[in-house]
C-alpha positions as CSV (number, residue, x, y, z in Angstrom):
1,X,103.5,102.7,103.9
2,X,102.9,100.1,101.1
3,X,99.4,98.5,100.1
4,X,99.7,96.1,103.1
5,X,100.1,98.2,105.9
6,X,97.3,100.7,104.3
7,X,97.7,103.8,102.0
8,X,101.0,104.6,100.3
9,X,101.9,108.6,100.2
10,X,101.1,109.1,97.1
11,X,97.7,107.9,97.9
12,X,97.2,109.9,100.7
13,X,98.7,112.6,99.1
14,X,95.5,112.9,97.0
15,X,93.5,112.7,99.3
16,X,95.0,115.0,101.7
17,X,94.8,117.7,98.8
18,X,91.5,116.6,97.9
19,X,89.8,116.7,101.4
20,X,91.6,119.4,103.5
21,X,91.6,123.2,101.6
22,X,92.1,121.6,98.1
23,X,91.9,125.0,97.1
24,X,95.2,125.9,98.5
25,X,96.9,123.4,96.4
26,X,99.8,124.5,93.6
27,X,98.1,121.7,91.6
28,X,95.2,123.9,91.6
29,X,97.3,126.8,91.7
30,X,97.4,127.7,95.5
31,X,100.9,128.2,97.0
32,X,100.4,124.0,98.6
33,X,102.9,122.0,98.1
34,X,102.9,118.1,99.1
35,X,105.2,115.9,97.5
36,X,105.3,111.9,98.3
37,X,109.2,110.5,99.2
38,X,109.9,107.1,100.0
39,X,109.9,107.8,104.2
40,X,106.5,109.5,103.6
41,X,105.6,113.3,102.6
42,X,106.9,116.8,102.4
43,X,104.4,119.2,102.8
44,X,104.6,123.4,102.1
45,X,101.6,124.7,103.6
46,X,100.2,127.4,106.0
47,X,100.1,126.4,110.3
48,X,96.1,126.3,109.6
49,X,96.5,123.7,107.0
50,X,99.1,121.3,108.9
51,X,96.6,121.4,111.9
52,X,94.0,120.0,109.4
53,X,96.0,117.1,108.2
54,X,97.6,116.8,111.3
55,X,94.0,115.6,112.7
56,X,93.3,113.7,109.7
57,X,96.4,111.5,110.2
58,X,95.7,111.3,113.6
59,X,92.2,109.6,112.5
60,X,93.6,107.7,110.0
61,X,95.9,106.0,112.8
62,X,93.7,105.5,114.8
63,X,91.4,104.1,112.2
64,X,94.3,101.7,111.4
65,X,95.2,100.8,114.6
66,X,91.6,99.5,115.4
67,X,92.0,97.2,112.6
């Protein structure tokens, strides 16, 4: 996504590791990983933390979509 369509990855990159377990991050020395790429984000990380930003995507779509 770029800055017209809504957030870029590297944007919601931070906040996905700021708002969902940002404990479990390897930037804050958890065993996380997320990393932006052009078609979106690679993401290392337990099943219980991609349900968690699997609804958080989900609301930021539909958040987007009511726009």
């Amino acid at each position: 996504m770029n800055h017209k369509d809504g957030l870029d990855a590297k944007e919601l990159a931070g906040i996905i590791e700021s708002t969902i377990e940002p404990e479990s991050w390897s930037s804050v020395g958890g065993n996380g990983v997320i990393r932006p790429i052009p078609s979106g984000l690679v993401i290392t990380q337990s099943q219980k933390v991609h349900r968690k930003i699997t609804a958080l995507l989900d609301q930021v779509m539909k958040h987007q979509q009511s726009e």
